[in-house]
C-alpha positions in Angstrom: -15.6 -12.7 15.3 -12.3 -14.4 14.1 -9.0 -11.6 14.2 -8.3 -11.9 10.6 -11.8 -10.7 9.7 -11.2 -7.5 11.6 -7.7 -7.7 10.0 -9.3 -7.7 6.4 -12.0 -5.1 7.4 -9.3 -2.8 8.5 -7.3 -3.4 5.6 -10.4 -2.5 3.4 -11.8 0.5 5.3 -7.8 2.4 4.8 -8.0 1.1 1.2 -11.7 2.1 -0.4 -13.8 1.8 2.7 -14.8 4.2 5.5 -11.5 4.3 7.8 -12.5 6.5 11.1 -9.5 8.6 10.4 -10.9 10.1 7.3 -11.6 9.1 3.5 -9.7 6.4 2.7 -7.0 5.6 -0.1 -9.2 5.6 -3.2 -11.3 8.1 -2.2 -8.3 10.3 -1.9 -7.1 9.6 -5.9 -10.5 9.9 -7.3 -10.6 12.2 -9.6 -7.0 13.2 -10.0 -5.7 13.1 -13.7 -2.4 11.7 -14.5 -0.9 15.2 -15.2 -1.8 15.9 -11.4 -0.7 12.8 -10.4 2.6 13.2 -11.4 3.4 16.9 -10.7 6.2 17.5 -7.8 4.7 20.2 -6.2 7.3 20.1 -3.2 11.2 19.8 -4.1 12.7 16.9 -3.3 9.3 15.1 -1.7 7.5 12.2 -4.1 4.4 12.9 -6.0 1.4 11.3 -6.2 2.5 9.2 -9.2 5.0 7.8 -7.0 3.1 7.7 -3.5 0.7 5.5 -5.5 3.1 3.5 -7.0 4.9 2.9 -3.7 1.8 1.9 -1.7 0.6 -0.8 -4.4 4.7 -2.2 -4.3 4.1 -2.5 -0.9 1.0 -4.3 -0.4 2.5 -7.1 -3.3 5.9 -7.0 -1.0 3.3 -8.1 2.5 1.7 -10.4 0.4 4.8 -12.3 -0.9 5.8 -12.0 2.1 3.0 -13.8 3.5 2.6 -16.7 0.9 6.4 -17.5 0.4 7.7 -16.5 3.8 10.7 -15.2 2.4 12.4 -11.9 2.9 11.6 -9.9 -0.1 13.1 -6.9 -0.7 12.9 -4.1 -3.5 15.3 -1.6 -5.1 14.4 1.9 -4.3 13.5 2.2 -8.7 11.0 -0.5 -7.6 10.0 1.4 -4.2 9.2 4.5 -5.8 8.8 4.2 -9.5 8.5 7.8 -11.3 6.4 8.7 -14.0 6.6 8.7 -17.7 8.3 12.0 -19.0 4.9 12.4 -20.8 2.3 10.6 -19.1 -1.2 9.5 -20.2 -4.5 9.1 -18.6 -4.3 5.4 -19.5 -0.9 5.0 -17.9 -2.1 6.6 -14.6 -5.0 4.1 -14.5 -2.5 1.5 -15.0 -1.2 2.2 -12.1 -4.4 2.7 -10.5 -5.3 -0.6 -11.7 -2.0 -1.9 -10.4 -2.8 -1.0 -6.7 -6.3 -2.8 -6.5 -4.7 -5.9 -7.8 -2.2 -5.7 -5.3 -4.9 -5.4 -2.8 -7.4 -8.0 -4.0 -4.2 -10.3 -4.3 -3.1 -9.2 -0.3 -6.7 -9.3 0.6 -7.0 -13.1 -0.7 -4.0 -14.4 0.7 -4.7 -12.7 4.4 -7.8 -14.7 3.8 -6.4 -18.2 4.2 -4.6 -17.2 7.4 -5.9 -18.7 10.3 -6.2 -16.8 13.7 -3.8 -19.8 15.3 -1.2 -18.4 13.1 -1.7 -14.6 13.3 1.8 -14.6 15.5 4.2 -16.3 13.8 6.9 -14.5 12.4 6.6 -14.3 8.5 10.4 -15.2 8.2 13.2 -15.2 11.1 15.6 -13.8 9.1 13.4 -10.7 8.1 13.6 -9.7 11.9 16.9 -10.3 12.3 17.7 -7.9 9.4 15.0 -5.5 9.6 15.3 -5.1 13.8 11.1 -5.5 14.5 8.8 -8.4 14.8 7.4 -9.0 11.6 4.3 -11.6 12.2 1.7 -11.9 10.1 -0.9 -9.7 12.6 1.9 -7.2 12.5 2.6 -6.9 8.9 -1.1 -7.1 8.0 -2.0 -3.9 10.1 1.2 -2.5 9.0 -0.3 -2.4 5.5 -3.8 -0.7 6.1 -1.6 1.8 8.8 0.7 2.3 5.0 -2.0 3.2 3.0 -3.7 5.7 5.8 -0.2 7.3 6.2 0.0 7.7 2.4 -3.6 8.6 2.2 -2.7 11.6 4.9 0.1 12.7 2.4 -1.5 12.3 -0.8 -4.4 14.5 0.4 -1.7 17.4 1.2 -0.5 16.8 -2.0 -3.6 17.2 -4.0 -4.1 20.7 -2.2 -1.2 21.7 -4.0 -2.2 20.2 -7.8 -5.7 20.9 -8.0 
C-alpha cells in the first residue's frame, strides 16, 4: 500500500474516523451547542469555540502549505479566533462547517502527493525559521497528531460544560 494512503487514513481516523487512541475529533463536538462551545470553563485556557477554530486554521495553514510551498503564517486573532459576544447555533455550525472544509480541502491536496515526494521539505525557508524539518510526511502526520491532541483537550473540556 502506497505511504500517502496510510497518510490519508490516519488523517481521517483523528478527524471523524476510529483513531486507536480514542473517539476522534468529530465525535468529540457532536452534540455540543454553541453556548457550550464557547464557555471558558478554565481561566486563561481556550474554549472549545476556539480549540475548534484553531484546529480547522491549521489544517488550511498544512494545506497551503502543501500546494504553494510557501511559508504561511497566521496572526494569533487568526490562530485562535474567539466567539461572538452572543453566539448562535448557526454560527457554531459555521465553524463546524469551516473545519470539514478545511479537511476535505487538506485531504484532496495530500491526495495528489506522490510517495517519491513524501520527503521533500515543503519550503526551506520554513525550517530555517521554524527550527524542524517540515516535509510533506512530516507535516501531514503533524496534522492528524493536531487534531488527536485537540481532541484529548476538548474532551476535558466538555466534562466541564455539560
Amino acid at each position: 500500500m502506497p505511504e500517502i494512503t496510510r497518510l490519508l487514513d490516519q488523517l481521517r481516523r483523528a478527524f471523524d474516523g476510529e483513531p486507536w487512541s480514542g473517539p476522534s475529533l468529530l465525535d468529540t463536538l457532536k452534540d455540543l451547542t454553541a453556548a457550550q462551545a464557547a464557555r471558558q470553563p478554565i481561566a486563561n485556557a481556550h474554549s472549545i469555540w476556539e480549540i475548534t477554530c484553531h484546529a480547522g486554521v491549521w489544517a488550511e495553514v498544512a494545506r497551503r502549505r502543501l500546494v504553494e510551498g510557501s511559508l504561511v503564517q497566521v496572526s494569533d486573532a487568526e490562530d485562535w479566533p474567539s466567539p461572538p459576544e452572543n453566539p448562535t447555533e448557526a454560527d457554531w455550525q459555521a465553524v463546524l462547517a469551516g473545519l470539514r472544509t478545511a479537511h476535505e480541502q487538506l485531504l484532496a491536496a495530500a491526495a495528489t502527493v506522490s510517495d517519491e515526494t513524501l520527503d521533500r521539505p515543503i519550503n526551506t525557508t520554513i525550517d530555517a525559521q521554524v527550527g524542524y524539518g517540515s516535509s510533506i510526511y512530516v507535516t501531514l502526520h503533524g496534522v492528524a497528531q493536531h487534531y488527536l491532541y485537540h481532541t484529548g483537550q476538548i474532551a476535558l473540556l466538555r466534562k466541564a460544560v455539560t
